[in-house]
C-alpha positions in Angstrom: -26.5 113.9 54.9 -23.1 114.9 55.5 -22.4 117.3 58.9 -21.8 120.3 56.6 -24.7 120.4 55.0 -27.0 120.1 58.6 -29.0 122.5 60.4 -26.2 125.0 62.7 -28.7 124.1 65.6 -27.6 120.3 64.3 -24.0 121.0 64.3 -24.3 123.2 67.8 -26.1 119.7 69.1 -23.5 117.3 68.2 -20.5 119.2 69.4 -22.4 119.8 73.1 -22.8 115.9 72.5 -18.8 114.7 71.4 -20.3 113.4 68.6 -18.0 116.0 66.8 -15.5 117.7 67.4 -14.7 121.7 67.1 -11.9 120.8 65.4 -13.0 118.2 62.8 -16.1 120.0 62.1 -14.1 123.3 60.9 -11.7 121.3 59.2 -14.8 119.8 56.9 -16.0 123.0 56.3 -12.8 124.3 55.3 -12.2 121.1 53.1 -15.3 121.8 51.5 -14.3 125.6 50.4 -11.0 124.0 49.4 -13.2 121.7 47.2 -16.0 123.8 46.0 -14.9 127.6 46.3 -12.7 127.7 42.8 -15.8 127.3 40.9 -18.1 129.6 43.1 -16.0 132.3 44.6 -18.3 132.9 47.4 -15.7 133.0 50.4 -13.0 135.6 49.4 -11.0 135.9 52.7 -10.1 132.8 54.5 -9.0 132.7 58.7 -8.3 129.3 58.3 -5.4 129.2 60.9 -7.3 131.5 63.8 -10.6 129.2 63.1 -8.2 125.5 63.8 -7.0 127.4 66.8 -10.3 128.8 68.0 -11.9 125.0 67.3 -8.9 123.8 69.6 -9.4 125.9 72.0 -13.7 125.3 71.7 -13.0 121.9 72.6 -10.6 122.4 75.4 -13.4 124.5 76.5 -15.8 122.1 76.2 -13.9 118.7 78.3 -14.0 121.1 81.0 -17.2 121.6 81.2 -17.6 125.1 79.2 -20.2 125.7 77.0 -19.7 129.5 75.2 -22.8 129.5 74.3 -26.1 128.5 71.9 -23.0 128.0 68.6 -20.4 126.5 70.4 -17.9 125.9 67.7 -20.2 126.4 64.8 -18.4 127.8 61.9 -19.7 130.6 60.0 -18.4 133.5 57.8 -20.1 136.9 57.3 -20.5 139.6 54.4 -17.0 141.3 53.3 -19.1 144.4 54.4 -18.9 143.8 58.1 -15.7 144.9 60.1 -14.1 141.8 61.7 -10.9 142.1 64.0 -7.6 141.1 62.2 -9.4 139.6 59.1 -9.1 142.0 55.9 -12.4 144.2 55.3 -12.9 145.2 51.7 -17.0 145.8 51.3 -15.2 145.2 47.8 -14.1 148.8 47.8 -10.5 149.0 45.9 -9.6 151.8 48.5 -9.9 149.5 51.0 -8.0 146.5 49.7 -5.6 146.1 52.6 -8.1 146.8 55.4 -7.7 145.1 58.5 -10.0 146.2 61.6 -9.2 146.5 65.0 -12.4 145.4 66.2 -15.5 143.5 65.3 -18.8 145.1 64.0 -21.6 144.2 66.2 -22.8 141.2 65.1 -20.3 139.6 64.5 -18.8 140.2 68.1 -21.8 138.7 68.7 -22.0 135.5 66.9 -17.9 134.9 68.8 -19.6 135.6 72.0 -21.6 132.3 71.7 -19.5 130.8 70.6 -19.6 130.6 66.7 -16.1 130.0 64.9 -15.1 132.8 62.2 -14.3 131.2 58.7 -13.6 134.3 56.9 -15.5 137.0 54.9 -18.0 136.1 51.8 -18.1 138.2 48.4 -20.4 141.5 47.3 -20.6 143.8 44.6 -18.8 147.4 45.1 -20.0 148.7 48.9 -23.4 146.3 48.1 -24.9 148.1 45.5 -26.1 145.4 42.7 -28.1 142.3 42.8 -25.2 140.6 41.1 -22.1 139.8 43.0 -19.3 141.0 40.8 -16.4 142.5 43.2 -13.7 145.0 41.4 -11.7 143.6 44.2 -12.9 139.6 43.7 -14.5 138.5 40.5 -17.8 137.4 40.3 -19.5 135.0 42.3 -21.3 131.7 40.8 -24.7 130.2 41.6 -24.2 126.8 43.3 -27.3 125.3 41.5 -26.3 126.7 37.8 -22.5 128.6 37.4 -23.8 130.0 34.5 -26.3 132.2 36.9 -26.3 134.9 39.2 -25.8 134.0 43.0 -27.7 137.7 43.2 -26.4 140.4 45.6 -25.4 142.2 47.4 -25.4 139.1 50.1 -24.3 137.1 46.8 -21.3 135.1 48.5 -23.1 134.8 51.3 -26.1 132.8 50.1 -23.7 130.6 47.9 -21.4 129.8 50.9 -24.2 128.6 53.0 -26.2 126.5 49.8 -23.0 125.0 49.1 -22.4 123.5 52.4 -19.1 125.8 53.1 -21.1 127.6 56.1 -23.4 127.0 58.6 -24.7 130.7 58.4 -23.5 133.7 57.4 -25.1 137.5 58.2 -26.0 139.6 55.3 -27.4 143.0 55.0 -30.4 144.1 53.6 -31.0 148.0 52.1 -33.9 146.9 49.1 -33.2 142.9 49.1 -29.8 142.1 49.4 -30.6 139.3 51.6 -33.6 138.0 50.8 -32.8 138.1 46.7 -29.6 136.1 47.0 -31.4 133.5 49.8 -34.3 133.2 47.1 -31.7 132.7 43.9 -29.6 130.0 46.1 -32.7 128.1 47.9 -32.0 129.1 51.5 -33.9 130.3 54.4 -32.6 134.0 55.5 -34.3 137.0 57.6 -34.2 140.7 57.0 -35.3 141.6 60.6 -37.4 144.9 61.2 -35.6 147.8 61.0 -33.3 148.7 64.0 -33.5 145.1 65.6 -30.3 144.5 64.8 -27.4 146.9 65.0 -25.1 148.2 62.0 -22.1 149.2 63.8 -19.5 148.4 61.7 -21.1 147.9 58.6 -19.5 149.7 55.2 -21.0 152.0 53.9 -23.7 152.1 56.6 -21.5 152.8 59.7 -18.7 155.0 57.3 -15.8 154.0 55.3 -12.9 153.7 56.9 -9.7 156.5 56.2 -12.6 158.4 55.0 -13.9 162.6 56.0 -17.5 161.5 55.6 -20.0 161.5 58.1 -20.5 158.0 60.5 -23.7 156.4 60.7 -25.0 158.1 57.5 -27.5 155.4 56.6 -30.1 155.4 58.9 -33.1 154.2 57.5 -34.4 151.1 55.3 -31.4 149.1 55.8 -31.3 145.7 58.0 -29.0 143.1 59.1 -29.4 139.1 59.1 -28.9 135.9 59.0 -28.6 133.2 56.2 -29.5 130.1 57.0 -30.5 126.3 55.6 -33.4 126.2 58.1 -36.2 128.3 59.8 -34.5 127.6 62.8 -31.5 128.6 62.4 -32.8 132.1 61.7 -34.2 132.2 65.2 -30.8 131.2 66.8 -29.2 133.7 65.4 -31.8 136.4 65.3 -31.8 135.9 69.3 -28.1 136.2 69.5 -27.4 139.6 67.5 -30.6 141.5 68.4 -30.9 144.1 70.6 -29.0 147.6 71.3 -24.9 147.5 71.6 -24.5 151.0 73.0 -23.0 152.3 69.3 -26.2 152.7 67.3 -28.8 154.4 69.6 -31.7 154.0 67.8 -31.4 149.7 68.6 -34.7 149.7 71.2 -34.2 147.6 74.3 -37.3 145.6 73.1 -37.0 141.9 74.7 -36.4 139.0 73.0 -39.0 136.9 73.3 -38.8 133.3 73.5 -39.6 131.1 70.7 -43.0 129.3 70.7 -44.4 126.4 68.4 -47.5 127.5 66.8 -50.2 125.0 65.9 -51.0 125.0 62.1 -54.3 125.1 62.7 -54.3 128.2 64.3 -52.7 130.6 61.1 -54.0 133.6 59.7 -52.0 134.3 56.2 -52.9 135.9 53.1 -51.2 135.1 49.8 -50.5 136.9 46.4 -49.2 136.9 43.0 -49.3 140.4 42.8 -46.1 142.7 43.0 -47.9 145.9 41.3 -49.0 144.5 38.7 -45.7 143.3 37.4 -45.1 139.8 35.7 -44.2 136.7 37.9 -42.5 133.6 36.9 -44.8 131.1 36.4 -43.0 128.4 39.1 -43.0 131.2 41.5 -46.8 131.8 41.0 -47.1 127.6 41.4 -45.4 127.8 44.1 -47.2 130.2 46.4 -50.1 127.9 45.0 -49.0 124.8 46.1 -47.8 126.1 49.9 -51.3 127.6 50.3 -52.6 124.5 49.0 -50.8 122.6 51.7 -51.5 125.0 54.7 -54.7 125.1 54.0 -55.0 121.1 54.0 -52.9 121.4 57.1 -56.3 123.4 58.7 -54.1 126.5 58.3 -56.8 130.0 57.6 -55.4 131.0 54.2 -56.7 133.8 51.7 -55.7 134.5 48.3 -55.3 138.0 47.8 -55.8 139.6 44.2 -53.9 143.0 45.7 -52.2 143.0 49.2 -53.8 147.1 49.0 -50.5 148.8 49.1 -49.3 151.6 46.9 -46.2 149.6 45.4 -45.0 152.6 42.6 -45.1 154.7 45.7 -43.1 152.7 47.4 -40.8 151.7 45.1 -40.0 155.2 44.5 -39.7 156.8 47.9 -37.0 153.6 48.6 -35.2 155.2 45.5 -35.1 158.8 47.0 -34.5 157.8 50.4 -31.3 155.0 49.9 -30.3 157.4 46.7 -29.8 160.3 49.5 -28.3 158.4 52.4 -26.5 155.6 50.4 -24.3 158.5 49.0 -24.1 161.0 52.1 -20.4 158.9 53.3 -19.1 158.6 49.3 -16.2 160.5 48.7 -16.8 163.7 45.9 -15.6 161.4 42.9 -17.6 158.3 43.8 -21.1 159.9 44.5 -21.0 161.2 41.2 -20.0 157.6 39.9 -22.7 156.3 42.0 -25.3 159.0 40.2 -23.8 158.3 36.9 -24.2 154.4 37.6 -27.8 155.1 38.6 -28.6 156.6 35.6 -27.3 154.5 33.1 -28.4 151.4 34.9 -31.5 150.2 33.0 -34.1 150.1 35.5 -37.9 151.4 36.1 -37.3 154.9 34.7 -39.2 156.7 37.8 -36.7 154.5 40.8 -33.6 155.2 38.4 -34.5 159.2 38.6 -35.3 158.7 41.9 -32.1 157.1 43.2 -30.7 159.7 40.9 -31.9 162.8 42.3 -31.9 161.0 46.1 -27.9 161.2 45.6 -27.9 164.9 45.5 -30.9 165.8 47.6 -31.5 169.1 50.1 -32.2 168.5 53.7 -35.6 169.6 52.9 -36.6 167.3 49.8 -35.3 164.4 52.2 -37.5 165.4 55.3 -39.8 165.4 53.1 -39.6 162.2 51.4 -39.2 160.4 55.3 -42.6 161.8 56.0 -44.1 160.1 53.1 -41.7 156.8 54.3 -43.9 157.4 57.6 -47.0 157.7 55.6 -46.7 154.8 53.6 -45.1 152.3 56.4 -48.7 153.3 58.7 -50.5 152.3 55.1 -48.8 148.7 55.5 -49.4 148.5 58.7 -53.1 148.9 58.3 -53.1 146.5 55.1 -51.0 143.5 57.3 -52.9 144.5 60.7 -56.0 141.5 59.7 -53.3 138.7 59.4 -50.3 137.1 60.9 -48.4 137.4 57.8 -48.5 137.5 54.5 -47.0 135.3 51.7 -45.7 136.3 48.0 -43.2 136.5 45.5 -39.4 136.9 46.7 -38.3 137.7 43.2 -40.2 138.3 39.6 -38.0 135.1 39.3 -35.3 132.3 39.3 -31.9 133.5 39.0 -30.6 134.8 35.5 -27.9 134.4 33.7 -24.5 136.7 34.2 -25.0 139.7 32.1 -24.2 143.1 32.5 -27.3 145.1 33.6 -29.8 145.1 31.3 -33.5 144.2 31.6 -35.1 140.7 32.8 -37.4 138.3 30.5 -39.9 136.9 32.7 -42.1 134.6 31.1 -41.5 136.7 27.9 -41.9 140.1 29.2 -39.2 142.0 29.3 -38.9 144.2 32.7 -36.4 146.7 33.5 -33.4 145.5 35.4 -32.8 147.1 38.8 -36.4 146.5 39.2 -36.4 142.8 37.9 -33.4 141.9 39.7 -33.8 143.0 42.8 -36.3 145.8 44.1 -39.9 145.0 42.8 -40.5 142.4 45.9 -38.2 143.7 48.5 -37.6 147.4 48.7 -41.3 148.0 49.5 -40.6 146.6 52.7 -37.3 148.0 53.3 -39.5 151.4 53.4 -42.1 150.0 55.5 -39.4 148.7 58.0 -41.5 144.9 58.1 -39.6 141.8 59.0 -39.4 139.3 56.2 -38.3 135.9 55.8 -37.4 133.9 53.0 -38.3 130.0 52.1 -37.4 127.8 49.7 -40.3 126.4 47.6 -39.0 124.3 45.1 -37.3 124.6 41.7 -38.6 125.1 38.4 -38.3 122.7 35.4 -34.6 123.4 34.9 -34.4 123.3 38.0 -33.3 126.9 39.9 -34.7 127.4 43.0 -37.7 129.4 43.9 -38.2 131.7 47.2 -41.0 132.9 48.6 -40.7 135.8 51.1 -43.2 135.9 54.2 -43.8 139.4 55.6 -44.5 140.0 59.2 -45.5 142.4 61.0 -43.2 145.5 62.5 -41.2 145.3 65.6 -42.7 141.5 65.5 -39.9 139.4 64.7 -39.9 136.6 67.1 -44.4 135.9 65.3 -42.7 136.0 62.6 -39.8 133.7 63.1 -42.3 131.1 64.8 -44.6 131.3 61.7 -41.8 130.7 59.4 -41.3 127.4 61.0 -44.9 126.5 61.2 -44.8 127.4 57.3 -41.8 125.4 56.6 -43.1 122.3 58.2 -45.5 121.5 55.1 -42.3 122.5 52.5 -40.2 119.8 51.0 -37.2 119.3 53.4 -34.0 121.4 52.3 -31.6 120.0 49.7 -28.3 120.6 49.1 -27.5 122.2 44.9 -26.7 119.4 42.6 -23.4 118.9 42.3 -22.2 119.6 45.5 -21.2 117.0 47.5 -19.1 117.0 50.9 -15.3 116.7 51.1 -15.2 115.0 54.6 
């Protein structure tokens, strides 16, 4: 398999080794956006020059005897969302079409800081709010597998960028899926981390929008930053790399990072399901979660099949709506909270989370206390049901990724569901309210062959079980591939 399409640990290993160099390893990755990014639109603002001369200077570096650190020289790009310092910053927010930072956001300081080489900047829909990626600023982003379909969103680009071999990694961000749905669409790994792991300084709208009078820091709960990934890990690298506080968002705990550990099969604890409230699920995503059980369990893994995983999902799915709906809007200028509450409306969706992002957008101070104490009531009622296992294993989406459309709702094995609900928030959100990590695996494709993803759900604050479970787990999947189509332009 061709360099650009190895694991970034790969790629980290045979720089440290001169089996590659800096230099000729981001020149294949930028040959292969030259190559493939026409057709896919996934990376929408190159650094190509800063990147040759950071990869020079990476392996000047490194005949001395220098190692940066863990990514020395690996290139990556990140989510149009995060500030990056003297690379335009859109979150695909027309106002902000000539935005250059001065700075970095946190994790992408990060990521430089061990070394990682900065490609450029991957597409999302308007300040991440769709599970398609169609920018105002950038045109819509294609699926590497099918053009026809959806890469999914918000982390749209970003997933597509790393499926299609232009990437190593990328970081997305996460407020009801926008990681995990993309990863799951494109067949990638990728990790929404437990909320407040991983800092959002410099995120847009999260942090604030630049220029604007708004508040900073205005979304404080449910959302998560993370990386995107073609292996299990990966995600550990680069979980271990941006975790922790940054001395900007105070609410980052100084929890250590604990090293990572291989955990014997034999010794697992999961429970599975088909079950997302009682909503339909694609049939290759229900034979999927099948057939991984199936090989765990041969593996001498302790697996149980779940009819319910005992949470209250409407419950969920609606407080998510009330909660992002209220914070989401808090840094919007006048005119585009009410276009934001208009789009909410008219977007067909589950009629209760549409109201509820709805009325979440114009919320008192004492409707949203209230609606965080039932977010505290509901994440100790996930705790509880997740408290007996290691992790649990289900659905990341109803299903495979659809075709471009505008909004409107989702056949899934011929039942039509609602469209913010079927796109996007039915799997997810639930545990963007609870605050659990989650990681997404490939598992397979279906007869046309679109990927499938599965998500596995950990526990809270335990990111580093989870990320070693996610590689026991991925040891009995089929190895990665790369999307048809998509070869390598070195």
């Amino acid at each position: 398999m061709s360099i650009v399409f190895a694991s970034a640990a790969a790629q980290a290993a045979a720089i440290r080794e001169k089996k590659v160099s800096a230099v000729e390893l981001v020149d294949a990755h930028l040959q292969q956006i030259d190559r493939y990014n026409a057709a896919i639109n996934a990376v929408v603002n190159l650094d190509a020059e800063r990147a040759r001369e950071r990869a020079r200077r990476a392996d000047e570096a490194l005949a001395r005897g220098e190692v940066w650190g863990s990514l020395h020289g690996v290139p990556f790009t990140v989510k149009d969302a995060f500030e990056t310092e003297g690379v335009r910053t859109t979150s695909s927010y027309k106002p902000l079409t000539n935005y250059v930072p001065e700075s970095d956001a946190t994790v992408v300081r990060r990521m430089k800081d061990a070394g990682a080489i900065l490609l450029g900047k991957t597409n999302l829909p308007l300040l991440a709010t769709d599970f398609q990626t169609e920018s105002p600023i950038f045109g819509r982003t294609n699926n590497p597998w099918n053009p026809a379909r959806t890469a999914g969103g918000s982390s749209g680009g970003s997933a597509a960028a790393v499926a299609a071999g232009m990437c190593a990694l990328d970081l997305g961000s996460d407020l009801g899926g926008s990681i995990r749905v993309p990863a799951a669409y494109c067949g990638i790994y990728a990790l929404k981390p437990s909320e407040r792991r991983v800092s959002g300084r410099g995120h847009i709208p999260d942090w604030s929008i630049p220029g604007g009078s708004g508040p900073r820091h205005t979304v404080r709960h449910l959302g998560a930053y993370g990386p995107l990934a073609r292996s299990a890990q990966d995600l550990r690298l680069v979980f271990d790399i941006v975790a922790g506080p940054d001395g900007a968002q105070v609410d980052v705990p100084p929890l250590p990072i604990r090293a990572a550990r291989t955990l014997e099969i034999s010794k697992i604890r999961l429970a599975w399901t088909s079950d997302v409230g009682g909503l339909p699920v694609h049939r290759g995503i229900r034979a999927a979660l099948t057939r991984v059980a199936t090989r765990l369990t041969d593996a001498g893994a302790e697996v149980h099949e779940l009819e319910s995983l005992g949470i209250d999902f409407s419950r969920l799915w609606i407080c998510w709506g009330q909660v992002a709906g209220a914070e989401v809007g808090a840094p919007l200028p006048g005119w585009l909270r009410q276009g934001m509450r208009l789009h909410f409306k008219l977007m067909p969706g589950s009629a209760e989370v549409n109201a509820a992002l709805v009325r979440g957008a114009g919320l008192g101070l004492k409707q949203y206390l209230d609606w965080l104490a039932v977010r505290d009531e509901l994440t100790n009622s996930v705790d509880a049901a997740i408290s007996r296992v290691e992790g649990w294993l289900m659905p990341a989406t109803l299903g495979p990724a659809f075709a471009h459309q505008k909004a409107k709702p989702l056949d899934i094995d011929g039942t039509p569901v609602p469209y913010f609900i079927a796109a996007g928030t039915a799997c997810t959100s639930p545990f963007n309210v609870s605050g659990n990590p989650v990681v997404v695996l490939p598992a397979g494709r279906t007869e046309d062959g679109l990927p499938l993803g599965l998500q596995l759900v950990g526990r809270r604050w335990r990111d580093e079980d989870l990320l070693d479970l996610a590689a026991a787990v991925a040891s009995v999947l089929d190895p990665w591939e790369r999307p048809p189509g998509i070869g390598h332009s070195a």
